[in-house]
N, C-alpha and C positions, 0 to 999 in steps of 0.2 A: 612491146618492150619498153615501156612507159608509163609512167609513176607519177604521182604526185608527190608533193618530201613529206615524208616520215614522220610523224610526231613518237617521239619515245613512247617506248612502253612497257611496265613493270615486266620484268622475269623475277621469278624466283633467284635474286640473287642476292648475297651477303653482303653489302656494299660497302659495309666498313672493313672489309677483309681485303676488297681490291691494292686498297697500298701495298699490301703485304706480299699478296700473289704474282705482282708486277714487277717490286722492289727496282722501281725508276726511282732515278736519280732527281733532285729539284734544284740543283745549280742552276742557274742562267736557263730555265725551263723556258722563260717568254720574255718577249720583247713588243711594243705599243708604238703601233703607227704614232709619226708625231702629232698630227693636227688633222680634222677630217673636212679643212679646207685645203690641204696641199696636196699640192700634186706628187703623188709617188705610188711606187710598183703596187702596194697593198692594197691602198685607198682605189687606182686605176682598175685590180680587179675586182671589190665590193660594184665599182658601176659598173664592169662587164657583167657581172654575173647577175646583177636585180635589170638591168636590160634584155637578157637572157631569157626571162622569167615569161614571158606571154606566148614564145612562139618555140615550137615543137623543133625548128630549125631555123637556123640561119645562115648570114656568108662566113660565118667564122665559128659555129658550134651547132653540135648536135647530142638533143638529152635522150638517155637511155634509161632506160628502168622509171619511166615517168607517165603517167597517163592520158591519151589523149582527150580524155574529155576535158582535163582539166584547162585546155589549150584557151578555151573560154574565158576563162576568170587567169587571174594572174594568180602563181604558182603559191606564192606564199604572204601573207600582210605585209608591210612594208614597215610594221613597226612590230617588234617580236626578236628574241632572241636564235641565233643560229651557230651552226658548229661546220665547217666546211674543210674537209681533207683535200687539198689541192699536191697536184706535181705528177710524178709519174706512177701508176697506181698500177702498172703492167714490170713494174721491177721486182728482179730477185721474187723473193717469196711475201707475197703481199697480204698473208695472212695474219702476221703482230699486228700491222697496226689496223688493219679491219676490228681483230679482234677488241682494240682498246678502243676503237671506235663503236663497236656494237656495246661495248659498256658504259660507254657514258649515254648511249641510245636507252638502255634499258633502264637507268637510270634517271633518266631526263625528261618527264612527260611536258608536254608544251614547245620543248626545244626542236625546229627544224634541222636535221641533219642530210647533208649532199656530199657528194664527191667531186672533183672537177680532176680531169685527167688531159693535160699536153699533148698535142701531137704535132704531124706536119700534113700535108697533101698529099705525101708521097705514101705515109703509112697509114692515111685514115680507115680506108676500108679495112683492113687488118686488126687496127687497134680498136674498129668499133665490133668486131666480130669476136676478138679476146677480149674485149670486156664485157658481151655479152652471157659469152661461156664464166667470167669471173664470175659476175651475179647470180649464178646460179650455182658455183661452186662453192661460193663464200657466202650464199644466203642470204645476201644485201639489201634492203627493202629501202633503201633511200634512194633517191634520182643522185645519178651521174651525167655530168655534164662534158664534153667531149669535144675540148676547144683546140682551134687552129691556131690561136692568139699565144706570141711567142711574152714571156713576164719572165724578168729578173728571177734566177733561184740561187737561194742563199747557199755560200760554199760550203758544198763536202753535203748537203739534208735533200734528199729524193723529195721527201712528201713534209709538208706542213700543217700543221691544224690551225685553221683562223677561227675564233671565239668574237662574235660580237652582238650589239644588239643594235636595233635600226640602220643596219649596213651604215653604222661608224665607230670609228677609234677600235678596232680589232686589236686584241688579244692573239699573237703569234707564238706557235709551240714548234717545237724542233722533234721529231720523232725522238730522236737518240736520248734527248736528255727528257722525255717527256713524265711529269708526276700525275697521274692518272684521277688522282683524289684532289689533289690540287688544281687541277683542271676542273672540276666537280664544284667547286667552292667557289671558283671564280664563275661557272654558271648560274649558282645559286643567286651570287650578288646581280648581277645582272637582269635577274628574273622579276620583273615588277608582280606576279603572281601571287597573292598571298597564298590564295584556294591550294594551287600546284606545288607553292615551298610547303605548306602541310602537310601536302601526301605525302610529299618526297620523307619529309621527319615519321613519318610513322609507317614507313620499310626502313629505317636506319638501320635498326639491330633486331631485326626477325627477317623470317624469312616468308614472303607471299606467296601468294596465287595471282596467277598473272590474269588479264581482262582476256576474257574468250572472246574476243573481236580482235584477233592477230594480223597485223597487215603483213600480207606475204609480198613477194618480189613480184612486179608487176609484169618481168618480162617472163614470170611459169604462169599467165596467162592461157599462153597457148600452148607451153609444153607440157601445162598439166594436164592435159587430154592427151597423150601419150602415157601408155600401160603401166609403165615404169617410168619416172623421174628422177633422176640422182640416184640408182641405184649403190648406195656408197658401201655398203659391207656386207660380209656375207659368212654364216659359219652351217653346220651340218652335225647331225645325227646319225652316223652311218647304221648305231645297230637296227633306231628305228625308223630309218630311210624319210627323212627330212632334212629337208634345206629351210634356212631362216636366213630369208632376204630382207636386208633395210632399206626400204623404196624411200631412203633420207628424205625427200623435197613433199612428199605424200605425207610423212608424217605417219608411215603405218611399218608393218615388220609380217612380211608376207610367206605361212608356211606352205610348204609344199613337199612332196615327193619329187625320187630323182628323177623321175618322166615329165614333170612338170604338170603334174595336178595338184590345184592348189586346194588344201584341205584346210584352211583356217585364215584369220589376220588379227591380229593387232592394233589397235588404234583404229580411230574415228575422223578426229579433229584435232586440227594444232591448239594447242594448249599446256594444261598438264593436271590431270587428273587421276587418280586409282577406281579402280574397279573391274568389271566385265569386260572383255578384250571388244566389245561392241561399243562398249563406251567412256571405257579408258581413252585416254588423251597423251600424247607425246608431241614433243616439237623436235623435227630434225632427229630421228632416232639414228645412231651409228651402228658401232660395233657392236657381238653381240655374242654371247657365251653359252651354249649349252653345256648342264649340270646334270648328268646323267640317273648320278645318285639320288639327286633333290628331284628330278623332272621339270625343270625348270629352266629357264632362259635371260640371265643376266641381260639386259639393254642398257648401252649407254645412251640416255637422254641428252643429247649435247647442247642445246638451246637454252636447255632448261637447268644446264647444267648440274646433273640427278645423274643419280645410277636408279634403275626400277627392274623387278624381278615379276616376272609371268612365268606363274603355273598352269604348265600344260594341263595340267588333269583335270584343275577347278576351273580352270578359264578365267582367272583373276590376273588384274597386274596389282604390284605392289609399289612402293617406294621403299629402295633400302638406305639410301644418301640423299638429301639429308633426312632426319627422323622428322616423319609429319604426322601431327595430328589433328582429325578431320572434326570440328566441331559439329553437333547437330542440332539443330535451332529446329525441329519440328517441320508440323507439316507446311507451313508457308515457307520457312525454309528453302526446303524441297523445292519447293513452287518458284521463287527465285534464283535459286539455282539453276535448272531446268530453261529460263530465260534469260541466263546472263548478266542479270543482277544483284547476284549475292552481295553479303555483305564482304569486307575487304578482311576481317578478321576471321573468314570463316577456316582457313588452313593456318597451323603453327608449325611452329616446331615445338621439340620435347622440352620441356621446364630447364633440363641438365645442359641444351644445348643453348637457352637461350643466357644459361649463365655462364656459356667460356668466355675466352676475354676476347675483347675486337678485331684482336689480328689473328684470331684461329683459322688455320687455312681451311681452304675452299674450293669447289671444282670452278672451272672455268673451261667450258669449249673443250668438253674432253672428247676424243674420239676412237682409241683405242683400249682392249680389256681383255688381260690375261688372269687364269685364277694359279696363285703359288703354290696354294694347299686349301684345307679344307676352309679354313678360315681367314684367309686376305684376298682381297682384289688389287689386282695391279692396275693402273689406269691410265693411260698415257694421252693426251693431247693427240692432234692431227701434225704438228710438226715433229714430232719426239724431242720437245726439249723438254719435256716435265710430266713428271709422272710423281703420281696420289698411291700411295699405301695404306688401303680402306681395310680396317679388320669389321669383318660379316658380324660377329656376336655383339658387338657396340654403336657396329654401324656409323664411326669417326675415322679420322684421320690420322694417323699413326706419324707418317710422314711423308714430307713433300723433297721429293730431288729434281735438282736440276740440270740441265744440260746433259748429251747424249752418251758423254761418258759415262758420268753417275750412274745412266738410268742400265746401261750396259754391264754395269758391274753387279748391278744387282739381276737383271732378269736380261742377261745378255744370251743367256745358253736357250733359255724358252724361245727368243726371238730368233736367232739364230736357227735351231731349229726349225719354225718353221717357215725362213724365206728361204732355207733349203731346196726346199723345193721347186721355186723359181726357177731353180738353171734348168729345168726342161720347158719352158715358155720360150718362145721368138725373141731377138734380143731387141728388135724392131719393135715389136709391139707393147716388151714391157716396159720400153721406154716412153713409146706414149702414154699410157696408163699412166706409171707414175709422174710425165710433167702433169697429166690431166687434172691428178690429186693435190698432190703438192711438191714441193720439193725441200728435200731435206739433204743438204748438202752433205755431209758427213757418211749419211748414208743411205742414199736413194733409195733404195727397195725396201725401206721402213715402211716408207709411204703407203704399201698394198700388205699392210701387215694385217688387215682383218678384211681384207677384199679377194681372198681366197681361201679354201678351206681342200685339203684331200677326201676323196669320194673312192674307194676303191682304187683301179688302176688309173683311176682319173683325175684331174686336178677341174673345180670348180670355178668359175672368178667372176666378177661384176665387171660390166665394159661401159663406166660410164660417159665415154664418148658414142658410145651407140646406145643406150638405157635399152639393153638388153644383158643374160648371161649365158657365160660359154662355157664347156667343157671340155678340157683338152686329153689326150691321153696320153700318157706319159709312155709310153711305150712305140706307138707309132705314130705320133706326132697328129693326128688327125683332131680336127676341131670343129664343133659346132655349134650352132645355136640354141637352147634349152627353149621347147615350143609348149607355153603354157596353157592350161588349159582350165577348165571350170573357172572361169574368169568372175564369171558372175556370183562366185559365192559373196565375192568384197562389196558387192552390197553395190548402193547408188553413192557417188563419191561426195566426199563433204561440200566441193566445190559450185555443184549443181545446185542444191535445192537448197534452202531459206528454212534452216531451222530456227527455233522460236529463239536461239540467243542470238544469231542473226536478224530478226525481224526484226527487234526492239535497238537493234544496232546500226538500221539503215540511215538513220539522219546521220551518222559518223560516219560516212564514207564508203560502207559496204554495198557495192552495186548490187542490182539484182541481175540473175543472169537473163541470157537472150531470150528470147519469144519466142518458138520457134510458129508458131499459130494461134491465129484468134479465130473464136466462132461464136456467133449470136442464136439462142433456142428463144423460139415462144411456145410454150407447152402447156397443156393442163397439166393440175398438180398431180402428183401418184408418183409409180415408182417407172423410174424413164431409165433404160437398158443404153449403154452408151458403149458406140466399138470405134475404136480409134484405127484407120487402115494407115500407114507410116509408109513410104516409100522413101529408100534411102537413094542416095545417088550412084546412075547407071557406074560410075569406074570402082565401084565398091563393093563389099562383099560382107556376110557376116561372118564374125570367127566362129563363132558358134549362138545358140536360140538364146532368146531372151529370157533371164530368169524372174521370178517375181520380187528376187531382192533386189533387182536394178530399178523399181518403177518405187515411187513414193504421189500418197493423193492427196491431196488437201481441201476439203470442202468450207464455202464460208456463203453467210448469209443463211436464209431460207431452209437450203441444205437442212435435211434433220437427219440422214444417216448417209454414209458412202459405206458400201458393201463391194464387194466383188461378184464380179458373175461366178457362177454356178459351173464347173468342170471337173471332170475325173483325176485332172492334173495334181500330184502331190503337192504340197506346197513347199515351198524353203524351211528349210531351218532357222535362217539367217533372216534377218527383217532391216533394212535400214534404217540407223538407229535415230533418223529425224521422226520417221515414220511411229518406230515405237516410244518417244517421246511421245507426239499427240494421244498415241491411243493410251499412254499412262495417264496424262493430264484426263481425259475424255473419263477412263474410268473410275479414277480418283472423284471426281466430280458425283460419278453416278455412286456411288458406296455413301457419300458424304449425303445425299439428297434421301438414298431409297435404296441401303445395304443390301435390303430381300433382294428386290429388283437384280441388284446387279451379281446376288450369286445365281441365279435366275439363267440371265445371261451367260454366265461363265461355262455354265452345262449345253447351251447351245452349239452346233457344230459349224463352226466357220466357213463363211465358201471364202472360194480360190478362185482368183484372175484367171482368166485366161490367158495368157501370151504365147504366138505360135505365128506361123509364117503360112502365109494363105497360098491359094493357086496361083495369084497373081505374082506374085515375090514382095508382096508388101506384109510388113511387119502388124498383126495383129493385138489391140490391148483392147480386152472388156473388162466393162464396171458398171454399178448401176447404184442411182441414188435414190432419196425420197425425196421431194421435194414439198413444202409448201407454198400458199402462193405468198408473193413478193419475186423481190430479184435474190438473185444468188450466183456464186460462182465454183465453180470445179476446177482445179489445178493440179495436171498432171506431168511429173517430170519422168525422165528414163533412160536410161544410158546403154548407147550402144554401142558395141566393140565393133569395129570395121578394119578392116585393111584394103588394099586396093585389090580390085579382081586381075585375074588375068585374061582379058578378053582384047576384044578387037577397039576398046578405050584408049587400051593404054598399051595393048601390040607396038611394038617401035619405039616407045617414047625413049629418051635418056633420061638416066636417075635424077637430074636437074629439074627434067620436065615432071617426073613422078612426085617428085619434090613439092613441088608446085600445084600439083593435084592434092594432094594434103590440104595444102593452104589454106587452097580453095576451097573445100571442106568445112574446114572450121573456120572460116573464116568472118561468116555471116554470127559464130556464135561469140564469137573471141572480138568482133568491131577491129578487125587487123589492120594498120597502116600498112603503105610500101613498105617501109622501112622495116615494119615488124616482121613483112614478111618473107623480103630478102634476108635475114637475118637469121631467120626458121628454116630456111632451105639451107641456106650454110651449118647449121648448125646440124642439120639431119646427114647433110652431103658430106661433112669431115669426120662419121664413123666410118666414113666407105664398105656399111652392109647392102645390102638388097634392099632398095627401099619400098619393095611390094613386101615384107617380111613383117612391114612397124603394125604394129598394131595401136591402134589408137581409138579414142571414146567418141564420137557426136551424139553432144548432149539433146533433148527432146524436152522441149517446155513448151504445154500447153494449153489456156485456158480458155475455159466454155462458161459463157453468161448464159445464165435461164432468167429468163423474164416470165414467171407462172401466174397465169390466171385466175380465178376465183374460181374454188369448186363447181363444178354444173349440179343444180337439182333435180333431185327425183322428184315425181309428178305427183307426190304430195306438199313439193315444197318447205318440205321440213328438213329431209334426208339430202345426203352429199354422197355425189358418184364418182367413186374411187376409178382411176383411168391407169394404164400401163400402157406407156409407150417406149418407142425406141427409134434411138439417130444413127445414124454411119456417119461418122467428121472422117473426110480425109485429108492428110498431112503429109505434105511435100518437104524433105530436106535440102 
């Protein structure tokens, strides 16, 4: 549940639009410690908070969303510009000023961003478990800091924004009267940076493409090895028996039938990209529209703040807000692209949109989407206090309303209709749902306005205190759990495996995941037949066999081919899309060298993995390479779905203790602190399901060094003798 701080990083956002869309007040916005030799409340906490900085805990604070490795080196420079939201971060609806705060984030690279949140002894275990569920409600990637230390707060202001640089002479904003752009300008000044005030000038007035190395929140760590995370909205196709769930914190939009087989997905990797549903990119997808007529599926983008439109039938996603156009620089291009180096001009907008005038409005963090007719989108925020009137044929902004009346007068009867149906839900339950969301004073049940959808006689809904969903029926009140299935079509998840825009991204901060095995070959060269035996751990179970789109291979060095074994097994459809990057670069390569050659190959019939569960009950993966001699290495990743068995493990336990059996589990892959993992078990323990029910991943990382010898001669001494061998690695989880 721990994080290093955040350095800003580009969104696709309109940044000269921000005054507009916030329309904050700049009266008496700030106020400046006097002297950063006296003693006073603001200056006292710059030094609590850079003391702070080295240890994971102390007698007076504890950081959340921060990473333990970083407990090594101190948290942040000591000289560098910083942005700190302090006070009480657990009040009322804490989503305004996150949200202004994740905007000066996106716009800020270089700039350290933290939170610091008040408490006492009495409430700390409490306040440190709500604001762990915060960070993941609110998608927070900065550390919060979680102090006992009682500090002066100004009359009548919950939270504060301190602006400074080398922890002195702070910059003090008042939420209430805060100018958002104005705050912007005072970072700028501050910023000794030339390099970074550059960049920032050249996102002024266009719209980017954000860097595909996104830091995510570092305490979905370990709950993104759970099946579903955030599952935040949910809509349905009844004629053609599909459900479209937004697995929000995945970054994906998961189709399925009402039985709960899942027949497709959406998205890859956080980002934001158009294409193939395998390698299209979304950040934080919300709510989500099917268009029966078009076959299609409005998504709201909310990170990324986009609307983007996926047709079922081509398997493409689109962007329809705002208008982008995708430059193509050729085949190195491609080629930088593909590793996360493009150039920063390679996405625009349209000519028309770059000439409206600076305060054109803009989405911002939108989370909900009704369609009026054939041609407008309604689009509403996660609080309902503002709502975008997007016309589909121009693909702009018509108008912005605000506050919940407004947005009632116009599309009061559409909503109204459908929280109608609410009143056959628990009134117990949908009240937790909706604190779990947010909370909209005015009118609470806005809150779950796209986290249910009707299904026949039944009502569908997302439980995202359990990252499961349920179905109720409206008739006799009976509820269940929706029990997924074909799990393995989603491929091997972005989080595991080290795609090539990851690789080139690892001096920036991007770990690599765990190990789960090492193993040393000395072999003659040839082709060496390799079967991995997996044993997963006795209190567990699988949901179901392993598919070939959950395994991704990597060969380096020596390595001159990786193939799969030879089996009757069909293969997938579906390939994980790190996996069909390599084999694009691989054959791009061979077209460019020796065209023949590689239509050659293209006529050849591919083998298939094997993957299959032996006699023993250990998980089986074969592959075979070629090797030459030198060294070389094989890397293999794989995702398994487990849940807990029902055996004589975990006969008796309480849900606390099961809890804890999870943990355990991931625990060697995740590097989990205590803390992390008391923290896990609370958060699993406050859905109050069955915790033999979760289904969740343990990841499989494993790599094999060949150390190959020199060919052997034939007894002429001229001739080299071709060898085939073969190893069993076994791999304890």
């Amino acid at each position: 549940m721990l994080l290093s701080v955040e350095t800003g990083t580009f969104r696709r956002t309109h940044w000269s639009e921000l005054a507009v869309c916030f329309r904050f007040a700049s009266v008496k916005r700030k106020s400046r410690a006097s002297s950063p030799s006296s003693s006073s409340p603001h200056t006292d906490l710059l030094t609590y908070v850079r003391g702070s900085l080295d240890k994971l805990e102390g007698p007076s604070h504890h950081w959340l969303n921060r990473d333990a490795a970083e407990t090594s080196k101190q948290l942040v420079k000591e000289k560098g510009t910083y942005v700190v939201l302090a006070g009480d971060l657990l009040y009322g609806d804490p989503s305004g000023f996150f949200e202004k705060l994740k905007l000066l984030q996106q716009r800020s690279p270089g700039v350290c961003f933290m939170g610091i949140h008040f408490s006492d002894q009495a409430r700390i275990t409490d306040d440190r478990t709500a604001l762990a569920e915060l960070i993941v409600k609110e998608y927070l990637t900065f550390p919060v800091l979680l102090s006992e230390k009682e500090f002066p707060k100004s009359s009548g202001e919950e939270v504060r924004y301190f602006v400074f640089r080398d922890f002195k002479n702070p910059l003090i904003y008042q939420d209430k009267d805060l100018d958002i752009a104005s705050v912007a300008k005072d970072l700028d000044s501050l910023s000794q940076d030339t390099e970074k005030s550059k960049s920032v000038k050249l996102f002024t007035n266009t719209w980017s493409k954000q860097a595909d190395a996104i830091k995510e929140p570092h305490f979905s760590s370990f709950l993104q090895d759970l099946f579903l995370y955030f599952p935040g909205c949910l809509s349905a196709d009844e004629v053609g028996d599909c459900l479209f769930l937004s697995d929000s914190n995945h970054h994906r939009i998961i189709i399925s039938n009402y039985s709960g087989e899942i027949l497709d997905s959406i998205g890859c990797f956080p980002g934001f990209e158009d294409g193939e549903f395998e390698s299209a990119k979304m950040l934080r997808p919300a709510a989500t529209l099917y268009d029966e007529e078009e076959d299609c599926l409005y998504i709201v983008d909310s990170e990324n703040h986009a609307i983007r439109r996926a047709n079922i039938k081509t398997r493409v996603l689109e962007t329809v807000y705002p208008k982008v156009i995708k430059k193509s620089g050729g085949l190195w291009s491609w080629i930088m692209e593909k590793v996360g180096i493009e150039k920063d001009d390679d996405t625009t907008v349209d000519a028309d949109a770059q000439s409206e005038e600076s305060d054109a409005p803009s989405l911002m963090f939108p989370w909900h989407i009704l369609k009026r007719d054939n041609d407008t989108l309604l689009v509403i925020n996660k609080s309902c206090s503002k709502l975008w009137i997007i016309n589909l044929p121009s693909g702009e902004i018509e108008e912005v309303v605000e506050g919940l009346q407004g947005i009632m007068e116009i599309c009061g009867e559409l909503i109204t209709e459908k929280l109608s149906v609410l009143k056959y839900l628990p009134s117990t339950w949908l009240q937790q749902q909706t604190k779990a969301i947010t909370s909209c004073k005015e009118l609470p049940s806005a809150a779950l306005l796209s986290s249910f959808s009707k299904f026949g006689d039944d009502i569908v809904m997302t439980d995202i205190t359990g990252q499961r969903v349920l179905k109720l029926n409206r008739e006799s009140g009976a509820c269940s759990s929706i029990q997924f299935s074909n799990i393995g079509i989603l491929g091997l998840p972005y989080w595991l495996s080290t795609p090539l825009e990851r690789v080139f991204n690892l001096a920036s901060g991007v770990p690599e995941a765990h190990i789960s095995h090492t193993h040393q070959l000395r072999l003659l060269p040839g082709k060496i037949s390799i079967t991995l035996k997996i044993e997963i751990p006795q209190c567990t179970e699988l949901v179901e066999p392993v598919q070939e789109s959950c395994i991704w291979r990597q060969a380096r060095g020596s390595i001159t081919e990786v193939s799969n074994a030879g089996s009757a097994v069909e293969p997938s459809e579906k390939v994980g899309i790190s996996q069909q990057w390599y084999d694009e670069l691989d054959n791009l390569a061979k077209e460019i060298v020796n065209p023949e050659l590689a239509e050659e190959e293209e006529e050849k019939e591919e083998d298939v993995s094997e993957v299959e569960s032996g006699d023993d009950g250990r998980i089986r993966i074969d592959c075979s390479v070629n090797t030459s001699p030198g060294s070389s290495e094989l890397i293999v990743y794989a995702a398994l779905y487990l849940r807990l068995a029902k055996n004589v493990e975990t006969e008796g336990a309480s849900q606390e203790e099961l809890a804890r059996r999870i943990a355990d589990v991931l625990k060697p892959a995740r590097n989990m602190t205590t803390m992390d993992e008391d923290l896990f078990v609370k958060v699993l323990l406050k859905s109050k399901r069955e915790v033999r029910d979760i289904v969740f991943l343990k990841p499989v990382h494993v790599r094999i060094r060949f150390d190959t010898m020199d060919h052997p001669k034939a007894d002429n001494s001229r001739d080299i003798i071709l060898t085939d061998s073969s190893a069993q690695i076994d791999v304890r989880l």
